[in-house]
N, C-alpha and C positions, 0 to 999 in steps of 0.2 A: 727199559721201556723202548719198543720198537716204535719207529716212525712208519708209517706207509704214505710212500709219494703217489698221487693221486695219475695215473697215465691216461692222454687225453684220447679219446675216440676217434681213431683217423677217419672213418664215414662219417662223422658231424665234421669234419675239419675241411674234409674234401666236401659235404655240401655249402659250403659259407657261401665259397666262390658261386656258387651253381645258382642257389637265390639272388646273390648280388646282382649276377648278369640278367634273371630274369627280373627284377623289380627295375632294375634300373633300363631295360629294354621295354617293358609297358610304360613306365615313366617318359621313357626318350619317343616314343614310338606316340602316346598321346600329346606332350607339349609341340610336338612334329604337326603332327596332323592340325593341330587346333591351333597353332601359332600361324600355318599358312594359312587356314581358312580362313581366320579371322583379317590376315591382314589382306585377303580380296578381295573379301565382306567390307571393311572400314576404305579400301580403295573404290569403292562406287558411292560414298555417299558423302553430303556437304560436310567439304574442309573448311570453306571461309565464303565470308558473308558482305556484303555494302552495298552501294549506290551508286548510280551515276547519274549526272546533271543531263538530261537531253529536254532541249526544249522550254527551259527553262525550270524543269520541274523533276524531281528525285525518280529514278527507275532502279527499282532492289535485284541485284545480281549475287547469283550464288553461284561457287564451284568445286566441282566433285574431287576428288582425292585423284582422278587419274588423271583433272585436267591441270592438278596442281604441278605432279610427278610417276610417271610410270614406273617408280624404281623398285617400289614397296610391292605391288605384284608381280612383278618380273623375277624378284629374290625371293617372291614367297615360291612362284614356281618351281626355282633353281632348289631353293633347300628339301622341297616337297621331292624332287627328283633324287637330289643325294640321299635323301633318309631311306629312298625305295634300293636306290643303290648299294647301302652299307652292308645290305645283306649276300649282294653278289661280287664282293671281292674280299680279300682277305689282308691282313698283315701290312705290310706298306699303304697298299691302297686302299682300306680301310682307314687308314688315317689320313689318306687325305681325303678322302669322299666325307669325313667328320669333322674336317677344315672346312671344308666350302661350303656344310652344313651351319659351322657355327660365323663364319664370314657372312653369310647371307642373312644371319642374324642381326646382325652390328649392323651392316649397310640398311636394313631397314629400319633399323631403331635411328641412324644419321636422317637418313631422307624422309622419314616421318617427322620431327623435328624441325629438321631445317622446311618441309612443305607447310609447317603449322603459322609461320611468320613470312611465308613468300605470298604476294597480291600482283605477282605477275599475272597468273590466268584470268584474274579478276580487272586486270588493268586491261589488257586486250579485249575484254566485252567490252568495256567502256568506253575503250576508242571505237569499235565497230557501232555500240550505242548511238554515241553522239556524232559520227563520223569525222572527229577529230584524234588525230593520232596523236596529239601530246595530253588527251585528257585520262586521269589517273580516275580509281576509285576512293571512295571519301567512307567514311563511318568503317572502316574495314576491321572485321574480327574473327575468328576463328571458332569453330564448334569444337568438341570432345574426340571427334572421331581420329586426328590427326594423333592423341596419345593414344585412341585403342588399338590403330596400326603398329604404333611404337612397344607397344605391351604385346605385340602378335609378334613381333622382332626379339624381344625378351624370351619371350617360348620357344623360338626357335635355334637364336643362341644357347639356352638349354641344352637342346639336344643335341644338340653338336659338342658341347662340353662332356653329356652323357657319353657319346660314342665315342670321343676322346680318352675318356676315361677307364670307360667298361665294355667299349667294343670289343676286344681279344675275347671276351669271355660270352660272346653272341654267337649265336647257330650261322652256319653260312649257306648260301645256297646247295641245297642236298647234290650229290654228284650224279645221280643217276637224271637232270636235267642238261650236264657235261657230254660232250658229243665226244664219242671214246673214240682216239686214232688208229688201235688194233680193228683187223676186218673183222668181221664178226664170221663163225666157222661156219661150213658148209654141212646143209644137213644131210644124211645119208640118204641115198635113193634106195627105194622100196626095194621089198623082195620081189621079185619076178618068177611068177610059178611058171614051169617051158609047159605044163597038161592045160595050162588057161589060155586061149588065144586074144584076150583083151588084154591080160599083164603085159601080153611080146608085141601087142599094137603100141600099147601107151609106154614099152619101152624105145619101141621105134620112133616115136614121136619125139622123146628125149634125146633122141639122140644117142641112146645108149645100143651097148652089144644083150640082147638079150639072152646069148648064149653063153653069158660069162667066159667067153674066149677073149685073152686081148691081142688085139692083131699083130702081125706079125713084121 
């Protein structure tokens, strides 16, 4: 009884890789995009919420995510830059342009957090409020938006994990946008008929011998 060893298809073997890098390049390329927008988007709108006593009487202060911390749009920018990046370097520097990628993630998933429990900006209205610099804000609490910043930090760490991962196996910027350091050749100058006297003008304007003699 003969066995027959089944021999695997090297065209399916060599497309594995070639899907991987593309799924995982729409993947990296959308939680990219949509992690930074989103945490610009959650940086403009109320992080925390309270009061202050002026006059004897409660005055409600709210403040926005940038007044809290500039951190979280500043690292959405940055990762948003290196994801455009990844594509125009290669090999070493592809892995680090996919570091700072996923570094920019962490850092905004930190400063969304640590801005969900800070009443600093909210304590500086309160002193301006009441025009007392030792008075704090009271009833103080926090909205949603400070986790959906952190959840836009999340997506972006992502990507940075993707390109960490399965960058080698991404398209890089095509070489004919490469500025080539050979000169580029010189085209040949026309024929010159000697029975046309426009040819032996417009050779004389070149600067050429229109007698095909060369001097002597």
């Amino acid at each position: 009884m003969e066995y027959v060893t089944a021999v695997p298809d090297p065209r399916s073997e060599a497309a594995a890789p070639a899907r991987s890098g593309r799924r995982s390049l729409a993947l990296a390329l959308l939680c990219g995009a949509l992690g930074a927008a989103v945490a610009l988007l959650a940086t403009r709108q109320s992080w925390s919420e309270g009061t202050a006593t002026v006059a004897g009487g409660s005055f409600p202060l709210t403040a926005k995510g940038s007044d809290v911390t500039g951190v979280p749009a500043a690292l959405a920018i940055v990762g948003l830059a290196a994801l455009v990046a990844v594509f125009a370097v290669r090999r070493a520097g592809r892995h680090l342009v996919a570091a700072v990628l996923a570094l920019s993630g962490v850092g905004t998933i930190v400063a969304a957090l640590l801005g969900a429990s800070d009443s600093s900006a909210l304590d500086d209205q309160a002193a301006k409020a009441s025009g007392d610099t030792t008075s704090t804000v009271t009833a103080f609490s926090h909205t949603a938006w400070p986790y959906v910043a952190a959840a836009a930090g999340v997506l972006l760490l992502l990507a940075g994990l993707l390109a960490l991962r399965y960058g080698r196996l991404w398209p890089a910027m095509s070489g004919r946008y490469e500025r080539a350091g050979a000169p580029r050749p010189r085209r040949a100058a026309p024929a010159v008929d000697p029975d046309r006297p426009e040819d032996l003008w417009k050779a004389l304007d070149r600067g050429e011998d229109p007698t095909g003699m060369d001097p002597a």
